[in-house]
C-alpha beads as a LAMMPS data file, in Angstrom:
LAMMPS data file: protein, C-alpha beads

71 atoms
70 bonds

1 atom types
1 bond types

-500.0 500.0 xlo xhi
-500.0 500.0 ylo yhi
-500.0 500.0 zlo zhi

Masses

1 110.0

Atoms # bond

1 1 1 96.447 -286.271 -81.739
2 1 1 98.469 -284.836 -84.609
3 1 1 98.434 -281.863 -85.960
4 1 1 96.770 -282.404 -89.580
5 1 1 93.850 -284.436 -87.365
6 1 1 93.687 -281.110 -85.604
7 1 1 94.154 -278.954 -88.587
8 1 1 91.283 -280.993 -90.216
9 1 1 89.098 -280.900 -87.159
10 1 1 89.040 -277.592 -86.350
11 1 1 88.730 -277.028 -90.511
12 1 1 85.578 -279.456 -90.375
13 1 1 84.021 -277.363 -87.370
14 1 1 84.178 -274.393 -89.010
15 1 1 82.465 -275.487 -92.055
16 1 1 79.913 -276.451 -89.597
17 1 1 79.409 -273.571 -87.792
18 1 1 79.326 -271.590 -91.207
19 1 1 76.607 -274.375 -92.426
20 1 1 74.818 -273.177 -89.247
21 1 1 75.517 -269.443 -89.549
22 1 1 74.050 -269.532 -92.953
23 1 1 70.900 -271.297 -91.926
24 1 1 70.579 -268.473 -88.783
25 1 1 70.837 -265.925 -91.495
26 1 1 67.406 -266.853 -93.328
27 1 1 65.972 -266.001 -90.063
28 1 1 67.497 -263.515 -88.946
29 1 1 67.122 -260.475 -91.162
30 1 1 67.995 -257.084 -89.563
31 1 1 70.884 -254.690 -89.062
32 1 1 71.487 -256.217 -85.775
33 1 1 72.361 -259.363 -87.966
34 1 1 74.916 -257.650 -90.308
35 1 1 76.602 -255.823 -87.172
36 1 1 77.382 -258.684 -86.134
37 1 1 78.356 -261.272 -89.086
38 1 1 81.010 -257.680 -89.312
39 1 1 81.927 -257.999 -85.639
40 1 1 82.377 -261.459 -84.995
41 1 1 81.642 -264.002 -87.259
42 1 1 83.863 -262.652 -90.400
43 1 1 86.589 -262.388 -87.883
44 1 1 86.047 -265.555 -86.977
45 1 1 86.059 -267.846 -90.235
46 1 1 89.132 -265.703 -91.363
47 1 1 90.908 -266.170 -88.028
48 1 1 90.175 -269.858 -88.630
49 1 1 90.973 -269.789 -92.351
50 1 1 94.575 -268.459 -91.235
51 1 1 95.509 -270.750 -88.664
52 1 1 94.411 -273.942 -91.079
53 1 1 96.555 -272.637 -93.184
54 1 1 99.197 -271.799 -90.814
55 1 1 99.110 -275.476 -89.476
56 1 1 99.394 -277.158 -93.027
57 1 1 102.517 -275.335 -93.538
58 1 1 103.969 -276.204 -89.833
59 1 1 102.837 -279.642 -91.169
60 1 1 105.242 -279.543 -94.048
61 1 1 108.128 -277.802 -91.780
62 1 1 107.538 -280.610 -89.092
63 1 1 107.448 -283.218 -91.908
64 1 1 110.561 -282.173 -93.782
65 1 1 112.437 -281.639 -90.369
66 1 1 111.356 -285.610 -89.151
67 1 1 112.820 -286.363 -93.111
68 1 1 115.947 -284.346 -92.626
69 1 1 116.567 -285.826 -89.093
70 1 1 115.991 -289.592 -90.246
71 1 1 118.750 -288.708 -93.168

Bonds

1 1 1 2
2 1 2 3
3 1 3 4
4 1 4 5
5 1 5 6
6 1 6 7
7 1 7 8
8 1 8 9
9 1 9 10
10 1 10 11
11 1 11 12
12 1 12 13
13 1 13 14
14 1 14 15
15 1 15 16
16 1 16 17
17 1 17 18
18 1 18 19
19 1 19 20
20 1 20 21
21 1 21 22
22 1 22 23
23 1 23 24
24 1 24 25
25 1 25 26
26 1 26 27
27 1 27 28
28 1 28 29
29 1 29 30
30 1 30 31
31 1 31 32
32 1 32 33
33 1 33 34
34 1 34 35
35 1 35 36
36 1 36 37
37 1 37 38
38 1 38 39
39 1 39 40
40 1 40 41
41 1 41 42
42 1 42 43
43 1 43 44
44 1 44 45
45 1 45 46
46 1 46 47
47 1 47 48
48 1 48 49
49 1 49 50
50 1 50 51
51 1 51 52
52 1 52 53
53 1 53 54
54 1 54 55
55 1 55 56
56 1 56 57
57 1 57 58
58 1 58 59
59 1 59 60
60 1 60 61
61 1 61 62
62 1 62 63
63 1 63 64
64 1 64 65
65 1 65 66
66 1 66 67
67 1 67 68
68 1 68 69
69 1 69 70
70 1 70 71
């Protein structure tokens, strides 16, 4: 597998679990609820968020350095 098909996998699975978070939110209402979206799942997507975006730009590193080496 390559890295963008893992960058846009792992991308994809975290817009799922957010679809799902969302959905567990409108049931569950209570402070328990927000201590945790603050504990773990915010951490989460953001952890996520930064290491898509960390992989796109190895893409472009890995890309130009194939480009470079072919030259």
């Amino acid at each position: 597998m390559s890295l963008q098909h893992n960058r846009a996998r792992l991308a994809g699975l975290s817009k799922e679990l957010n679809r799902s978070w969302q959905e567990t939110q409108d049931q569950w209402r209570d402070q328990k609820r927000a201590e945790f979206e603050i504990a773990y799942m915010r951490p989460l997507f953001d952890s996520v968020e930064n290491a898509v975006s960390a992989m796109e730009d190895l893409d472009k590193i890995l890309k130009k350095l194939r480009q470079d080496c072919e030259s």
